[in-house]
C-alpha positions in Angstrom: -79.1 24.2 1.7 -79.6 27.7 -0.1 -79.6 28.7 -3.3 -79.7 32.1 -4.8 -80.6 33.6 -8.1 -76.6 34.1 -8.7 -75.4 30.5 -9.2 -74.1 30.7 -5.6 -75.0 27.4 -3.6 -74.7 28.0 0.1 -74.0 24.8 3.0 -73.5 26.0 6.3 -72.1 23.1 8.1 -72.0 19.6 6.8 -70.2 17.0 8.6 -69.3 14.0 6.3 -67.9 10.5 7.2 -66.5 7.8 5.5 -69.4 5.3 5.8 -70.7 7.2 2.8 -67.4 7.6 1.0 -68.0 8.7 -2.7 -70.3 10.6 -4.6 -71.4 12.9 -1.9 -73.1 16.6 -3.2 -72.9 14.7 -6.8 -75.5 15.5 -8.9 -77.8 12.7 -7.5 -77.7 14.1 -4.4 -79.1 17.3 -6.0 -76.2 19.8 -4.1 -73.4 20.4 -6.5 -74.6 19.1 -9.8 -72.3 19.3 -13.1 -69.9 22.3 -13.9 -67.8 23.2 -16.3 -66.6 26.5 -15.2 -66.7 27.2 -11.4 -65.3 28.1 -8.4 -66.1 26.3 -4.6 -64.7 27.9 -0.9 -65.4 26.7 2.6 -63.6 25.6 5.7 -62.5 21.8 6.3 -61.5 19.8 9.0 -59.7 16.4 9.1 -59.8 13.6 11.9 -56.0 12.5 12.4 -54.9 10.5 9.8 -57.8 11.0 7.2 -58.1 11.6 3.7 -60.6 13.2 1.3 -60.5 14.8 -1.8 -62.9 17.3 -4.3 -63.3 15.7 -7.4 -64.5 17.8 -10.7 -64.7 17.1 -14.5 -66.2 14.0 -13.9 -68.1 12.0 -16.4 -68.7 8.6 -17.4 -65.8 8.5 -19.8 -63.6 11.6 -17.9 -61.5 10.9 -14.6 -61.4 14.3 -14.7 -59.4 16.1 -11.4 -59.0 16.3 -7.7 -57.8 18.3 -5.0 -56.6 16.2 -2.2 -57.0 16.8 1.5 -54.4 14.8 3.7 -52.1 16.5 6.0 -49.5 15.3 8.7 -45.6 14.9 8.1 -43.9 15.4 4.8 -43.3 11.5 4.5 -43.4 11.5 1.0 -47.6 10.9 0.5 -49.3 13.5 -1.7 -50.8 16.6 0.9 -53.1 19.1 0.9 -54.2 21.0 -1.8 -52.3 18.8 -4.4 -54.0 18.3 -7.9 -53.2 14.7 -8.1 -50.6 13.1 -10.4 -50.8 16.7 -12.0 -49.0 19.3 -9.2 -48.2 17.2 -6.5 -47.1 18.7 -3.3 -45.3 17.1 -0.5 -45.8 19.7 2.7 -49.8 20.7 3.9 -50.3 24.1 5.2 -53.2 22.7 7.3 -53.1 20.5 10.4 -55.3 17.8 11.4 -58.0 18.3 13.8 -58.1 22.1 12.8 -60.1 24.1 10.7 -59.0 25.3 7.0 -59.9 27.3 4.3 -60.3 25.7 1.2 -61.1 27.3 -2.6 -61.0 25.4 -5.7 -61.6 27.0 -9.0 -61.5 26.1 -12.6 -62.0 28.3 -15.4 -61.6 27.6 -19.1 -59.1 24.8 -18.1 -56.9 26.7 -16.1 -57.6 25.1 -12.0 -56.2 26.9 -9.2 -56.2 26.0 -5.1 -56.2 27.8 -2.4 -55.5 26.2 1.2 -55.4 28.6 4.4 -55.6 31.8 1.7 -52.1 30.7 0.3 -52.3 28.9 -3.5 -50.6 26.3 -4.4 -51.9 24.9 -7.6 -51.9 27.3 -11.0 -52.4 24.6 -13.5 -53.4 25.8 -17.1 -54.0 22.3 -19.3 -52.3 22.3 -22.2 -54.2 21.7 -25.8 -52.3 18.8 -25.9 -51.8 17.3 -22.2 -49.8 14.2 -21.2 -50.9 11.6 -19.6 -50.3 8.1 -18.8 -52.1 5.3 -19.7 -53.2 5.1 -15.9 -54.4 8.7 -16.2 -55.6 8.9 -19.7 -58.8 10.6 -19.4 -57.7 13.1 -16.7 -58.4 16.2 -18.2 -61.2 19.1 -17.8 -64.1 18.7 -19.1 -67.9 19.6 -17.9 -68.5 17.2 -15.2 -69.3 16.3 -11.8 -68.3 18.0 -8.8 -68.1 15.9 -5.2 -66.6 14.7 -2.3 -65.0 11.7 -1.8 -64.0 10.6 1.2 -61.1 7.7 1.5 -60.5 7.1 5.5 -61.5 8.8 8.3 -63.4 11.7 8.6 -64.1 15.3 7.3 -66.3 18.2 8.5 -67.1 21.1 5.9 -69.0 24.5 7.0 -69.4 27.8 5.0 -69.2 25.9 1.6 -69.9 28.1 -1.2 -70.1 27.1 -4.9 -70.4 29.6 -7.4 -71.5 28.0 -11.0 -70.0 29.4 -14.6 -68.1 32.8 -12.9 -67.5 35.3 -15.5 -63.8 35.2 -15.0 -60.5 35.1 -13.1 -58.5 37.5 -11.0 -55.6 35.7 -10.8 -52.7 35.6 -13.8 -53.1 32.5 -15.7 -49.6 30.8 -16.1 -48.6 29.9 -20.3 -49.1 26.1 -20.4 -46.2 23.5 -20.3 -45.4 21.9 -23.4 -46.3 18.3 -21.6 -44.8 16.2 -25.0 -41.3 17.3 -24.2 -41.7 18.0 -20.4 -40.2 15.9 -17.7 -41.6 16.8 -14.8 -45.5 16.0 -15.8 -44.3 12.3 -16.5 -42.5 12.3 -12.9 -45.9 13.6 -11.7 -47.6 11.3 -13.3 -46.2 8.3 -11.4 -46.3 10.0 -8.1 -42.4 10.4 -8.1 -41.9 13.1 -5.6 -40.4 15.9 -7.3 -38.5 18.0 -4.7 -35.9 21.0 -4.8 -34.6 20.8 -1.5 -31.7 22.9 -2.2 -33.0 27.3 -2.8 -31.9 29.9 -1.7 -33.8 33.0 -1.8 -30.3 35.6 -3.2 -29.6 36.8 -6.2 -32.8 38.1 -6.7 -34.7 35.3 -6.1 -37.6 36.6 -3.9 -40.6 34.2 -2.6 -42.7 35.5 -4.8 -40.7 34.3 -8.1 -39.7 30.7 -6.2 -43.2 30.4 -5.5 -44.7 30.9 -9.2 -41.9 28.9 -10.6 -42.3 25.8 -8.4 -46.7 25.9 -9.7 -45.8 26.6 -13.4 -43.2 24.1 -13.9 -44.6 21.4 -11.0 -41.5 21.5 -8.9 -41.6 21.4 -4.9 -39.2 23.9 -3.5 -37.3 24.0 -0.1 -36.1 26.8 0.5 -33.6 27.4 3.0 -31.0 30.1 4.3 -27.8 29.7 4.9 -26.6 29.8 8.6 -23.1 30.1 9.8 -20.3 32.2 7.8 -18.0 32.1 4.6 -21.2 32.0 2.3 -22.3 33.7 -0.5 -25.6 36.0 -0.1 -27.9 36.4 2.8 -26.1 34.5 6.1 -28.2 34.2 8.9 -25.8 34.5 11.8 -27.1 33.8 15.4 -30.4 32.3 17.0 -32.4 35.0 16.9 -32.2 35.6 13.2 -32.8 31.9 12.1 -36.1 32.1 14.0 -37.0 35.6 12.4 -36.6 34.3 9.2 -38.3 31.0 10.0 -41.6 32.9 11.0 -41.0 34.8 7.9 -41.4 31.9 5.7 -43.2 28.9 7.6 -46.7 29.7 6.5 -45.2 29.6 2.6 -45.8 27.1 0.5 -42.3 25.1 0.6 -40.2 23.4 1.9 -38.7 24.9 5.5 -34.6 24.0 5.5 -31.5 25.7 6.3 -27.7 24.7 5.2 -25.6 24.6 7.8 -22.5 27.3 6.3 -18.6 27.0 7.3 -17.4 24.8 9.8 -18.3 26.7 12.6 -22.1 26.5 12.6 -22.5 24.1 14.8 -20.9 26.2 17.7 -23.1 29.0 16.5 -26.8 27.9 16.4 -28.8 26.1 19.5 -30.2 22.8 18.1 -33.3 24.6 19.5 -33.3 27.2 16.7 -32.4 24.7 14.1 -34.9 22.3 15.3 -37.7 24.7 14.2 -36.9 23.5 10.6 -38.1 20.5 8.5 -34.5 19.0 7.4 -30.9 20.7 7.9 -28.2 20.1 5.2 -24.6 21.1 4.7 -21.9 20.7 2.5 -17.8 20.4 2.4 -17.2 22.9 0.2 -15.7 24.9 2.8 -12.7 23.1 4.6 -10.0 23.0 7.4 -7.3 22.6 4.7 -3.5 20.7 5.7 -2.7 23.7 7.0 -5.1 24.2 9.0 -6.8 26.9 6.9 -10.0 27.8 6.8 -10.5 26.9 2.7 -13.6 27.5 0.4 -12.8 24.9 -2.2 -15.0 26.7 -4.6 -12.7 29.7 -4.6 -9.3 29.4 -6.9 -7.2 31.9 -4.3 -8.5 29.6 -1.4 -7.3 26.1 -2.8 -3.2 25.8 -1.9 -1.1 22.6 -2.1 1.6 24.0 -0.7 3.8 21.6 -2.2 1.4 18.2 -1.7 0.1 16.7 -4.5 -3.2 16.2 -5.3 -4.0 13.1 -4.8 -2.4 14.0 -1.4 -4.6 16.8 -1.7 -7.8 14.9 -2.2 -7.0 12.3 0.8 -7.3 15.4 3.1 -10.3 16.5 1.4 -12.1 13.1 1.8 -10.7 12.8 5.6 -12.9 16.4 6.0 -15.5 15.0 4.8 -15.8 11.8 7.1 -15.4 14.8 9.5 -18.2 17.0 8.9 -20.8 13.8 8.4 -19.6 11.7 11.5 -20.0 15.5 13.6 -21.8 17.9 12.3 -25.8 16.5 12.5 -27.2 17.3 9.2 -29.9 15.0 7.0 -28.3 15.5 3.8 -24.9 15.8 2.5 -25.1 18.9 0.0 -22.8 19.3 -3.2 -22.1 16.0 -2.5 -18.1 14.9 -4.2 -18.0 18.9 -4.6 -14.1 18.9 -5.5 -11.7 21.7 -6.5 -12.2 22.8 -9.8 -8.6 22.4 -11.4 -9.4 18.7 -10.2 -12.5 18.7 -12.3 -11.6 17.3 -15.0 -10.3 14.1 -13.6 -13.1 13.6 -11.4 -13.2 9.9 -12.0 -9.6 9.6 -11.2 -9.9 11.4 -7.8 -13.1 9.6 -6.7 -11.6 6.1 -6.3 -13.5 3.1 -4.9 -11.7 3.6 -1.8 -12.5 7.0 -1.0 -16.1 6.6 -2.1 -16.3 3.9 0.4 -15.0 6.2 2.9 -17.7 9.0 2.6 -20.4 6.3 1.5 -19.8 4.3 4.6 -20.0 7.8 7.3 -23.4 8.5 5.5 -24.6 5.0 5.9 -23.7 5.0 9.6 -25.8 8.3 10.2 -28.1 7.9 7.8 -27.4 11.0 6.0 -29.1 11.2 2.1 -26.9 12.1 -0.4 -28.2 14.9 -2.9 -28.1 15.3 -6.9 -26.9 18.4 -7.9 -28.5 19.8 -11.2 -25.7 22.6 -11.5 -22.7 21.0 -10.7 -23.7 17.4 -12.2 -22.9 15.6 -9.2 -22.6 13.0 -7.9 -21.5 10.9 -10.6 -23.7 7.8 -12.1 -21.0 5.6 -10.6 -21.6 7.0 -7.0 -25.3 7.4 -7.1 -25.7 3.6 -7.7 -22.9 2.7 -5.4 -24.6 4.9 -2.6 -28.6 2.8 -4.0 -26.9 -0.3 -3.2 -26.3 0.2 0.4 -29.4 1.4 1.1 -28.8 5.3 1.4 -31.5 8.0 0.0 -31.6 10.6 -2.2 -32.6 14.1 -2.5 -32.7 16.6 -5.5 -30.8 20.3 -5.1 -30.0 23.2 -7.3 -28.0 25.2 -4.8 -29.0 28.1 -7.0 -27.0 31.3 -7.0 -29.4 33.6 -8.6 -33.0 33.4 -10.0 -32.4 31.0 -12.3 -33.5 27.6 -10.9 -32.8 24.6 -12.7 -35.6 22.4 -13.8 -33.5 19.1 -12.6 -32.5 18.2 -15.6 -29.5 16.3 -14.3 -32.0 14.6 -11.8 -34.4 13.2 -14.2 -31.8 11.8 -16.3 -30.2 10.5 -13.4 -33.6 8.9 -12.7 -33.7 6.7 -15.6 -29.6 5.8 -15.8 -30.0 4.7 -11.9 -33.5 3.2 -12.2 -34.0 5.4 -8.9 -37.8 4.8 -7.6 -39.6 6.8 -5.2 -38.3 4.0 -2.3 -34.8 5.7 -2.9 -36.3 9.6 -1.7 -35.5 10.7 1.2 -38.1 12.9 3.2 -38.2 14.7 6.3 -40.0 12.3 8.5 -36.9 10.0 7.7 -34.4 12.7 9.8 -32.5 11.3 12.8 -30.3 15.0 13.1 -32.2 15.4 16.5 -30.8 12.5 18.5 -27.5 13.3 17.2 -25.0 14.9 19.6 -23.1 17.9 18.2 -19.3 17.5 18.2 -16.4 20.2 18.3 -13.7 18.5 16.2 -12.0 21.6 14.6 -9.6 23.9 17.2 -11.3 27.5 16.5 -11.2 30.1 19.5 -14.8 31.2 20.5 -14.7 34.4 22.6 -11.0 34.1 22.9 -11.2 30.8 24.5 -9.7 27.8 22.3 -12.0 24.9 21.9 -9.8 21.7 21.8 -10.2 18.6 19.5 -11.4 16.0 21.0 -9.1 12.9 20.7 -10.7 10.3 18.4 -11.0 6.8 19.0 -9.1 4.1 17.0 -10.6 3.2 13.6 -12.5 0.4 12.8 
């Protein structure tokens, strides 16, 4: 160990192991000591499967705050980088078994991270913070600073701590009001908070998503949409999906893409889509009684032609069990997305029958079902039909400029359902990849007519 006249403490290379699990470079041990304003960088590495984390503000009445280190598949544990019960995140930039950077700072209670020279945590506490009973004295203060090490092991080189520096380069955020904010209570309990559903249009750049989702503690997927018919930025063959995939993989989000139109999956290799985390897709867009090609969102697209309705709807529903029995997504977007003259009656159009209908498809391939902040959908009625058989849940905006929601429909869906973190759906969950893919709509590719396949008699 070296340390120089400028509050810099230098480790080259340590290599710590769980049989001495807590306390490490505590201020017994005479390495860290206790901070109140610093800043610590080095380079970690985890043994498959293990978990660590830096703790700092600790005292013998103060919890205080840690950074946590766990990586592997976004399976709904807390990852890398995440400032426990405070900014949880759900997807590590770092990989077991390989070397990351690492830099933790906290200054005048604002704490940022840093992981593989990307942050992910720009936390400012609040004068008064929120917190749960569990969590009560989790808040900055001057404290210890350490290592604990849960399973497994951990191997730390270049570790530099810097004590009391004079300030910050980075733009501190304005603090959350915590008494009337959602999201810190949802964090508090370790209920994943996801976006799965944004789309970088409208003016939306990464840049904005990514300081939204650390000021207001929200984990954003962002995906593109691939196929045709959409609104915004349409990725439209193979080799544009992976340019924009090795564009955005080393962000900190969420990597998805929404399948667009109904003829995506004649479009895209599973191979290209396969390079993302979860694929989702809607039926907002249609094969109509006609056999039009319909955007249901669009007035001038919607035509009865004489049918009814109710008629009308059947159809829609019959799409529907369609898309989800042959296109292979993992979540059913805009889910009970119906016209919007049939709005109003919502209730009346989404009888028990029909919900069964879609319900049971989604069951079958077990497809989650997401909870749309800007349409208010699906309703209560579905949501806790759809929790007792079983199927999982994901949040979405499906944002159409830079103004993403902060869930509000979600959280209050949250309590209404009694939804738990059980009913979440993650990524690791996904079976899209031993799907086949299915042609089921006539459409001509390259002038040649693809036929529908005859289906088999219903159960």
């Amino acid at each position: 160990m070296k340390k120089s006249l400028f509050g810099l403490i230098l480790l080259p290379l340590l290599v710590i192991s769980c049989t001495k699990p807590e306390g490490l470079f505590t201020e017994g041990d005479n390495i860290f000591g206790r901070y109140n304003n610093f800043k610590i960088t080095g380079e970690a590495k985890l043994s498959d499967g293990a978990i660590a984390s830096i703790f700092f503000c600790r005292t013998i009445n103060n919890d205080g705050y840690e950074v946590l280190f766990r990586n592997g598949d976004i399976d709904g544990t807390i990852k890398t980088g995440s400032l426990t019960h405070v900014r949880n995140l759900y997807r590590s930039l770092a990989k077991d078994n390989e070397w990351f950077d690492f830099s933790i700072s906290a200054y005048d209670k604002y704490i940022s991270v840093f992981i593989n020279g990307k942050q992910v945590v720009s936390y400012l506490e609040p004068d008064k913070p929120w917190r749960s009973d569990e969590h009560l004295t989790q808040l900055f203060a001057k404290g210890r600073l350490g290592l604990s090490v849960k399973t497994g092991s951990v191997e730390l080189r270049n570790v530099v701590v810097i004590d009391k520096p004079e300030s910050t380069k980075e733009e501190i955020p304005s603090p959350q009001d915590e008494q009337y904010d959602k999201i810190i209570r949802l964090q508090q309990i370790d209920f994943p908070v996801i976006d799965y559903h944004v789309h970088l249009k409208g003016g939306l750049t990464k840049e904005m998503a990514h300081k939204m989702s650390m000021e207001y503690g929200i984990n954003y997927g962002v995906a593109p949409n691939a196929g045709e018919g959409g609104v915004g930025r349409m990725l439209s063959n193979d080799k544009e999906v992976r340019k924009y995939y090795h564009e955005i993989k080393d962000e900190p989000f969420l990597l998805g893409v929404q399948g667009e139109g109904r003829k995506w999956t004649q479009t895209f290799s599973s191979d290209a889509l396969g390079l993302f985390e979860y694929l989702f897709t809607d039926a907002m867009t249609i094969i109509d009684h006609k056999g039009r090609n319909s955007r249901i969102y669009r007035k001038e697209e919607v035509k009865y032609d004489k049918i009814t309705k109710d008629e009308y709807m059947d159809h829609l529903v019959e799409q529907i069990v369609l898309i989800l029995s042959n296109e292979p997504a993992d979540i059913y977007a805009n889910a009970t997305y119906i016209p919007e003259d049939m709005q109003l009656y919502y209730d009346k159009y989404w009888t028990d029958e029909r919900i069964d209908k879609v319900l049971t498809v989604m069951q079958e391939n077990h497809i989650a079902l997401e909870i749309n902040p800007r349409y208010k959908i699906p309703s209560c009625k579905i949501i806790m039909k759809a929790k007792e058989r079983g199927i999982k849940f994901t949040f979405g905006t499906n944002n159409v400029d830079a103004d993403l929601s902060r869930l509000k429909y979600c959280i209050e869906v949250i309590d209404i359902c009694g939804l738990t973190p059980e009913d979440m759906w993650f990524p690791s969950m996904s079976v899209r990849r031993t799907r086949p893919t299915i042609i089921y709509n006539n459409f001509s590719i390259d002038g040649k007519t693809v036929i529908k396949p005859k289906q088999g008699k219903k159960k």
